[in-house]
N, C-alpha and C positions, 0 to 999 in steps of 0.2 A: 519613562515614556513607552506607554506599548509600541510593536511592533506591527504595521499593517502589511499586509499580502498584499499582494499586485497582481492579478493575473490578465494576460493578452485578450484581445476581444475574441480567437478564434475559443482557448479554452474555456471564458466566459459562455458562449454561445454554447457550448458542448453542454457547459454544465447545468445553463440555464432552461435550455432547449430540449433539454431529455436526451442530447446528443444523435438527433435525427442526419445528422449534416455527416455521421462519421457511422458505418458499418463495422460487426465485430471482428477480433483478431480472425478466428475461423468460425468457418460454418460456411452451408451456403449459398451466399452471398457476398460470402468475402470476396473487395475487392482484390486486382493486383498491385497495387502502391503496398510496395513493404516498407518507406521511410529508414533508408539505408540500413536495411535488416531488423529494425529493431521489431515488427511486426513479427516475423518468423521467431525472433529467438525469445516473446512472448509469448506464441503458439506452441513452441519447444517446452517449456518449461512448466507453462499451468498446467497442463492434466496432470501431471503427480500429484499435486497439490491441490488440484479438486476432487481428488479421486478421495484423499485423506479427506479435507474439509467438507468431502460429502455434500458440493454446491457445483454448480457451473455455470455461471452466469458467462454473459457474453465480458468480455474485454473490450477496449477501445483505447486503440494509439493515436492520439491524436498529433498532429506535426508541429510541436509547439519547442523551441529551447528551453522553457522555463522547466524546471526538476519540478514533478508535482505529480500526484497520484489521490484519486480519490473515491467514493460511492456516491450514486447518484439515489436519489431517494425511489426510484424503479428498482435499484439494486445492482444495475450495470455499475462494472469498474472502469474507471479510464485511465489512465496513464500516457503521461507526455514521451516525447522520442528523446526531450532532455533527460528526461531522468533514468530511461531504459540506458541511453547513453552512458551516462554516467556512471552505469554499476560496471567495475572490471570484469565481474567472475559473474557467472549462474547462479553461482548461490547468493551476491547480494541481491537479483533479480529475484528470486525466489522468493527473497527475505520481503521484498514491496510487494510482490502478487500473493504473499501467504499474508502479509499484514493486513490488506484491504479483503481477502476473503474473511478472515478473523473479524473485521465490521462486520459481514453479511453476516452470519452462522451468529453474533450476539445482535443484531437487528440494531447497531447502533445508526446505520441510515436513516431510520423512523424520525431518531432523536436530534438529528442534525440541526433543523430549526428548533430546536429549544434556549430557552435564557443557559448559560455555563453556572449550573449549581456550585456551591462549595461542597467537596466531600465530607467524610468525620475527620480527613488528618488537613485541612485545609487546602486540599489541593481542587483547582476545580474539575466537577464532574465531567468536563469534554479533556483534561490529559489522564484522568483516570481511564477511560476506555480506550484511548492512543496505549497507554500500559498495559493495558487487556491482553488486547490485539498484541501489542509486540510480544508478550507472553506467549501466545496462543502461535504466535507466526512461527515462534520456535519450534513449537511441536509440530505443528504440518511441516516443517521442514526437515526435524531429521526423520519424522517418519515417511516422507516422500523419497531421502536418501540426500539432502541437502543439508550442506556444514553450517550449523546454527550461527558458529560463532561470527560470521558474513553479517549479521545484523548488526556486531557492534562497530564492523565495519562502515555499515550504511548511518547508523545512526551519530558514529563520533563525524562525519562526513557533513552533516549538517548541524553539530548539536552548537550550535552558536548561540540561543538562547537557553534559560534557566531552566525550564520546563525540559526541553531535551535532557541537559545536563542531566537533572532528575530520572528521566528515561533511562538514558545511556547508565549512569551507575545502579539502579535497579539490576534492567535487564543484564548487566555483566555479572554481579552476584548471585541471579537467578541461572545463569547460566554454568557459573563454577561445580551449582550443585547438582543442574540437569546432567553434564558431561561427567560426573565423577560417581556417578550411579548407574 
């Protein structure tokens, strides 16, 4: 039985809305609601990471508990205060705002309303670009000066489905060979 998402009516509206309803982390305009920090220590941590991924899109925390981060098809990131919550260290945070820039820089936002192809090794084509991006998140992250290995952190965190699973051992092998070079 697949697995369905649930998300809140306020993250709904963010995502459906173009996220009019919620201004970016900085710039401005930014408001002053920091959502018990978790604004600021998303303002702390992406410009290294934009500076590498060579993007800057606005960010958007939305006040929601649910863990979730995503690309809107404008290209703005959002991310919940649950999930900034949730990461212990900078560098798991790093690991979600280098992932979701890693959508932007392969333009898989464009793709987002498309059917889920099957790839050539069966997997389908929307965890093939989830794999991309974690790929790619690793590298804006150690070249931003952030500890890569925080992704297997985030990702064994949630890897309760198959598809993660698949993620998570990937990206750990990938990573033996990144760190040992």
């Amino acid at each position: 039985m697949k697995k369905i998402k649930t998300y809140s009516a306020v993250f709904l509206m963010a995502v459906f809305f173009g996220a009019f309803f919620y201004l970016p982390v900085y710039g401005v305009d930014a408001p002053a609601v920091d959502y018990n920090g978790a604004r600021s220590r998303v303002a702390r941590i992406a410009p290294a990471l934009e500076e590498i991924a060579g993007r800057r899109p606005p960010i958007i925390v939305t006040p929601e508990p649910k863990k979730d981060a995503c690309v809107l098809p404008n290209g703005n990131i959002i991310i919940t205060t649950g999930l900034v919550e949730s990461c212990a260290t900078d560098d798991e945070l790093a690991f979600i705002i280098a992932h979701e820039l890693s959508h932007i820089a392969a333009r898989d936002f464009e793709n987002s309303g498309t059917p889920a192809l099957i790839g050539s090794r069966g997997i389908p084509d929307s965890e093939l670009r989830e794999m991309k991006a974690d790929l790619s998140a690793v590298h804006y992250m150690k070249n931003a000066g952030y500890d890569p290995r925080a992704s297997i952190r985030v990702l064994a965190g949630i890897a309760d489905e198959s598809a993660l699973k698949l993620r998570l051992y990937s990206l750990s092998n990938y990573l033996k060979t990144l760190l040992h070079n």
